[in-house]
N, C-alpha and C positions, 0 to 999 in steps of 0.2 A: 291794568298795565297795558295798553295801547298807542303809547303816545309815542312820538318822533321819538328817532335817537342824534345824537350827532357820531358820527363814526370815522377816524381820524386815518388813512391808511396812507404812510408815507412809501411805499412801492407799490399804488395803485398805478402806478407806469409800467413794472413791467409784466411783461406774456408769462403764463403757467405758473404754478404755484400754488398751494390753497390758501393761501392768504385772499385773493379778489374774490375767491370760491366762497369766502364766509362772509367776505365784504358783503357781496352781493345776495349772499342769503339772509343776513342779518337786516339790509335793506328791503328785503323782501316779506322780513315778518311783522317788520315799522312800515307800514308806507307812509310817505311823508316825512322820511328819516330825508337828515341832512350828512351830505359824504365830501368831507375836506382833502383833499391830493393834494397838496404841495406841493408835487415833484409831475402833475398831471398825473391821466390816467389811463391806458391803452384802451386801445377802442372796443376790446370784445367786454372790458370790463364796463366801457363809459354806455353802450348797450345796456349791460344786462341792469343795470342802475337806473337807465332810464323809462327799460319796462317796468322796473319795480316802482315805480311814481317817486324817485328816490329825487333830490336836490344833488347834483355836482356842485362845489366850488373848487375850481382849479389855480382861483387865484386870490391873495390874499383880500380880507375886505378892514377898511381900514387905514390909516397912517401909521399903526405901531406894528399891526403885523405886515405890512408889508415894509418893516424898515428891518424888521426879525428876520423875514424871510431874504431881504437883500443881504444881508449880515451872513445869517446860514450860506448862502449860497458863496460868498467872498471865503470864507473860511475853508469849505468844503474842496474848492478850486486851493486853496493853500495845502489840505491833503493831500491832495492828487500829485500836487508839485513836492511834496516832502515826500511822497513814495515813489517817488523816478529817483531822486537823488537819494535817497536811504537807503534804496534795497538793497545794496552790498552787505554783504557777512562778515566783512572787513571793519564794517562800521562798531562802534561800540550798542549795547542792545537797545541805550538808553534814546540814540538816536534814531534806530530803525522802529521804534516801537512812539516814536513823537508821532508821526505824521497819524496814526489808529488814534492817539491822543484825541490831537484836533479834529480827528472825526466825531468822536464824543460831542466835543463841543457843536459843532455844526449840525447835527441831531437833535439836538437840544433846542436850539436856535430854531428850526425849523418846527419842533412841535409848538413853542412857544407861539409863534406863529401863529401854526393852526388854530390851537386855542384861543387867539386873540380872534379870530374869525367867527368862530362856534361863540363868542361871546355877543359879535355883532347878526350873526344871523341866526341863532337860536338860542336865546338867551333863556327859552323855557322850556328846553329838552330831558326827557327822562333820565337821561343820560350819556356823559359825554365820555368818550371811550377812545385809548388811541391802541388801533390794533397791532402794529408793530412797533413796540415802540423801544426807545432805547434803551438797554444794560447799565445807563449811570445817569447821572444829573439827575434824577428824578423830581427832587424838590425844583429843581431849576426851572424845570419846566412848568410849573405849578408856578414859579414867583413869577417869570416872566408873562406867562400867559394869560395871569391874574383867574385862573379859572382852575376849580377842583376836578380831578376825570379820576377815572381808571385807566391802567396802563397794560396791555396783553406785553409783559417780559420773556422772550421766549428761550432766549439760552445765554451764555455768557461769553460774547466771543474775545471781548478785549475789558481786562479789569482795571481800572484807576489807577494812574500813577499819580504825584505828587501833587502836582497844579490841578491838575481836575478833582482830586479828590479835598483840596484847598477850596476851589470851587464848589463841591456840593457842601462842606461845610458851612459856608458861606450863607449858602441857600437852603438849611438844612429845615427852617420852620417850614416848608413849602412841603414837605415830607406830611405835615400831616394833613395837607388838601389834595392825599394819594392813596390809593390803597393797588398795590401791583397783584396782577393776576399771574398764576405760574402754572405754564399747564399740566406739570408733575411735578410730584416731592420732590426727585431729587433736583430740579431747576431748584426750586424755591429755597433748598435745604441750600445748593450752592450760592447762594445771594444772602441767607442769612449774619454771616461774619460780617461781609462788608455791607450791611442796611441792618442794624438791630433794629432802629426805631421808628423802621416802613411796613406797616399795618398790609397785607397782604393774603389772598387766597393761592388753594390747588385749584385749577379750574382748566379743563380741555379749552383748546380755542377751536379744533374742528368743530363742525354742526352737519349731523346729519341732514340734507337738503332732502330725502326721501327719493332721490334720482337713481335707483339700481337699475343697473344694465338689464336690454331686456332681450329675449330669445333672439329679434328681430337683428341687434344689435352685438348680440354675439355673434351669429352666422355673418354680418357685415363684416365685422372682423378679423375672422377664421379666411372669408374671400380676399379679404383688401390686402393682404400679406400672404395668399396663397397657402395656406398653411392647411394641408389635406383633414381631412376627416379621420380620426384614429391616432393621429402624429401630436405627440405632445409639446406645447411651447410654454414659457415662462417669459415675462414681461422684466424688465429692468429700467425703473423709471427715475429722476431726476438727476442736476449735475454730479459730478463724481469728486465730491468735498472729503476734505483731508479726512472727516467724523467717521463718512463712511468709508467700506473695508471691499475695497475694488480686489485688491491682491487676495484673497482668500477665491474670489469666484475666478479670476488667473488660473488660481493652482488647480481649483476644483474641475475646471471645464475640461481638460485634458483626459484626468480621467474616466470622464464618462463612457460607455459599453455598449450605450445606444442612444441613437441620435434623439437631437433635442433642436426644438425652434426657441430660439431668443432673441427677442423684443427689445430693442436699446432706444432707449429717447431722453435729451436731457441736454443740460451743456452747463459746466465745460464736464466733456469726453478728452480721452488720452487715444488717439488716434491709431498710435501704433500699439495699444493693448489691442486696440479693434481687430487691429489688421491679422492677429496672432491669432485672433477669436474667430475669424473667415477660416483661417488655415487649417483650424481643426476639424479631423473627420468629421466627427459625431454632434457638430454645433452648425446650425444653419442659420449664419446670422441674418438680422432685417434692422438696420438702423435708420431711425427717422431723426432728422436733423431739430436739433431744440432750438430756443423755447419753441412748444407746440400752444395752440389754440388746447379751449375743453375738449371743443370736439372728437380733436386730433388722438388727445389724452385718453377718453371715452375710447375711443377704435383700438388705441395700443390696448389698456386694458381689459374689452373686449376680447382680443384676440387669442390671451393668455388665458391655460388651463389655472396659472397661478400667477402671484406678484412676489417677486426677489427683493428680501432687503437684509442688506449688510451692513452692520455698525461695527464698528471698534468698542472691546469691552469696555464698561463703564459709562458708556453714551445714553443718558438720561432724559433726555430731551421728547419733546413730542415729536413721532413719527405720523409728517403728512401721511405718506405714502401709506403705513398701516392703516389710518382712518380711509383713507380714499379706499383699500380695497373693503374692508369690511362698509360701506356704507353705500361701495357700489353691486357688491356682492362678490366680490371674487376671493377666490384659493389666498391659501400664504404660505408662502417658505422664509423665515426670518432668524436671522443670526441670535443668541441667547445673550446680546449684550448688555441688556437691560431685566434684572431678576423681577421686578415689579411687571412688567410689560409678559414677560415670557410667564409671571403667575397667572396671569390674565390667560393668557392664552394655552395655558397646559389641559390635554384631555378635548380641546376642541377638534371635530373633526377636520374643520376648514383649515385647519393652523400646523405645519411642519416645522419642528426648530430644531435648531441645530447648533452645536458648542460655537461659540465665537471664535473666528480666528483658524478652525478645525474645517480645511479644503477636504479631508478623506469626510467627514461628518457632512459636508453639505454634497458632495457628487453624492451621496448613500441618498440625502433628501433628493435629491434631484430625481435620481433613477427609482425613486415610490412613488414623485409624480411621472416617469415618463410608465410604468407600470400599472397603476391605479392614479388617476387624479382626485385629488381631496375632493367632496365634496362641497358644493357652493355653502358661505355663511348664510345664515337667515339674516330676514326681517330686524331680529333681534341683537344682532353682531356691534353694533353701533354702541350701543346700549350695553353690551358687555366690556367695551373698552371704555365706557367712561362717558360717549363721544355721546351729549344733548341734541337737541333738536333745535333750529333759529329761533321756533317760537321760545321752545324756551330757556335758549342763550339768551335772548332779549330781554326777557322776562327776569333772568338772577341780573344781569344788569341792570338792568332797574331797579331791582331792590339794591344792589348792594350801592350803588349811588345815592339812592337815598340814605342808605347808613349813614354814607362819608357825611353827605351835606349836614344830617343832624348832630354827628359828631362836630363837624365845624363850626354848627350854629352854636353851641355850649359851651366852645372856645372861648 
């Protein structure tokens, strides 16, 4: 199991994130792997792709998928324009909630696309895989594309109303030249009601890249942000989405009894929570303006004794940010919103948790790291979460594609 993959990433456009981070490792452990963008793909990504001997296509190849891809993008611009004019509260929900509709549709459209490309330029790939890929249509993208993949489904932001789910009816044989990956139960469990008959795994989409921070780059860190010798910081990384629980580190940061550096990088930021978070004693804020490069990424958590994550109870989903710390080697202080995630992590020393939702429980965490800081995860931390290595995320890709195909060939 060596051979190309084709690897489908529709936001290999934008900066930070670990979505380009597995793109590109996953490229990394195929050389010769073919990587479809549809939407393009930022430069530090289209780099690290073309060290890996990897193939870009940025644009469709083709008559059909680029008439999928013109179609996508027409639609797409029709979202955009239904959510200037929807977004009042005034509106009925039926109407505010069309314009997410038509984004379904336009995702779909575009992977369809990709597919039909991965059909013209690698028509004999171990496997075709689309790593973000959409929450619905699923068969759709299979009829249209004419090509069986795997699908990475990472969480469920908008669920099917009426015509779309008319449409995946429609295209419901397409379902079984799919099989969706989900990178925890409870994803998966929450897709089950509405997909009974979409053949699917539990499967991490991080990949350990074996890239741990290293002394060199710790001490970089600690200088580039000033942050003394002895003086404890904590890192707080990515946009600050409804999921996660910004008002809990609010309440928590006041109380603190002794000072603390915090690390802010991300967007979208609430500016004027910022400006609250200067104001207090015992918080010396350092914010770097998002998206960052890796690098950037790398230096913030560098610089941090630990890495801050807060969810909102019930948030099931795979946490980038957990794998990025445990795979770069850093601390963790994380909210207990997920019991699966927080079993994993109970009796680790690298690992601080704290009740969800519970600001007097996280300042208690906070002030054990400015106290004692956790010791660094090992080697092995990756590995405890779940989190594979490229080679061998490549590798169950592989196989599990050839499942699909043999199951389709019997059809």
């Amino acid at each position: 199991m060596t051979g190309p993959l084709v690897l489908v990433e529709p936001y290999a456009d934008r900066l930070g994130g670990h979505h380009q981070r597995t793109l590109v490792a996953l490229a990394q452990a195929r050389p010769g792997s073919v990587v479809i963008a549809p939407h393009g793909a930022a430069r530090e990504a289209a780099t690290g792709l073309r060290e890996a001997g990897a193939r870009l296509a940025t644009r469709p190849a083709g008559g059909p998928a680029a008439v999928l891809l013109a179609a996508s993008r027409l639609v797409a611009g029709l979202s955009r324009t239904g959510q200037r004019l929807f977004r009042s509260r005034r509106l009925p929900r039926l109407l505010r909630r069309l314009p997410h509709q038509i984004t379904l549709v336009a995702r779909s459209l575009a992977e369809a696309s990709a597919l039909r490309t991965a059909r013209r330029l690698a028509p004999d790939a171990d496997a075709v895989v689309i790593l973000s890929a959409s929450e619905a249509l699923h068969g759709a993208a299979a009829v249209l594309g004419g090509l069986p993949h795997l699908r990475f489904v990472h969480e469920q932001a908008t669920t099917e109303d009426t015509a779309v789910r008319l449409l995946g009816r429609l295209a419901r044989r397409g379902e079984k030249r799919v099989i969706a990956l989900y990178p925890t139960a409870a994803v998966r469990e929450g897709f089950a009601a509405a997909f009974p008959s979409l053949a699917s795994e539990v499967r991490a989409f991080a990949v350990d890249d074996g890239r741990r921070l290293s002394d060199a780059e710790r001490d970089g860190g600690r200088a580039a942000f000033d942050i003394p010798a002895g003086e404890a910081a904590v890192c707080l990384v990515g946009g600050w989405w409804p999921y996660k629980d910004i008002g809990v580190i609010d309440a928590a940061l006041p109380l603190l009894k002794e000072p603390l550096h915090l690390v802010v990088t991300g967007m979208p930021v609430d500016e004027a929570v910022l400006a609250r978070w200067r104001n207090l004693p015992n918080v010396r804020l350092h914010m770097v303006p998002g998206p960052v490069s890796e690098p950037v990424l790398r230096l913030v958590y560098a610089a941090a004794d630990a890495a801050l994550v807060t969810r909102r109870p019930g948030v099931g989903k795979e946490s980038g940010l957990v794998m990025d710390a445990a795979r770069l080697g850093v601390p963790l202080v994380v909210s207990g919103h997920d019991p699966d995630l927080t079993a994993r992590l109970s009796g680790r020393p690298w690992a601080l948790t704290f009740t969800a939702g519970d600001p007097d429980a996280l300042a208690e965490a906070l002030h054990s790291v400015i106290r004692q800081p956790p010791q660094e995860p090992g080697p092995q931390a990756p590995c405890l979460l779940g989190m594979p290595t490229a080679a061998d995320q490549a590798d169950f890709l592989t196989r599990t594609f050839a499942l699909l195909r043999s199951k389709e060939s019997r059809c």
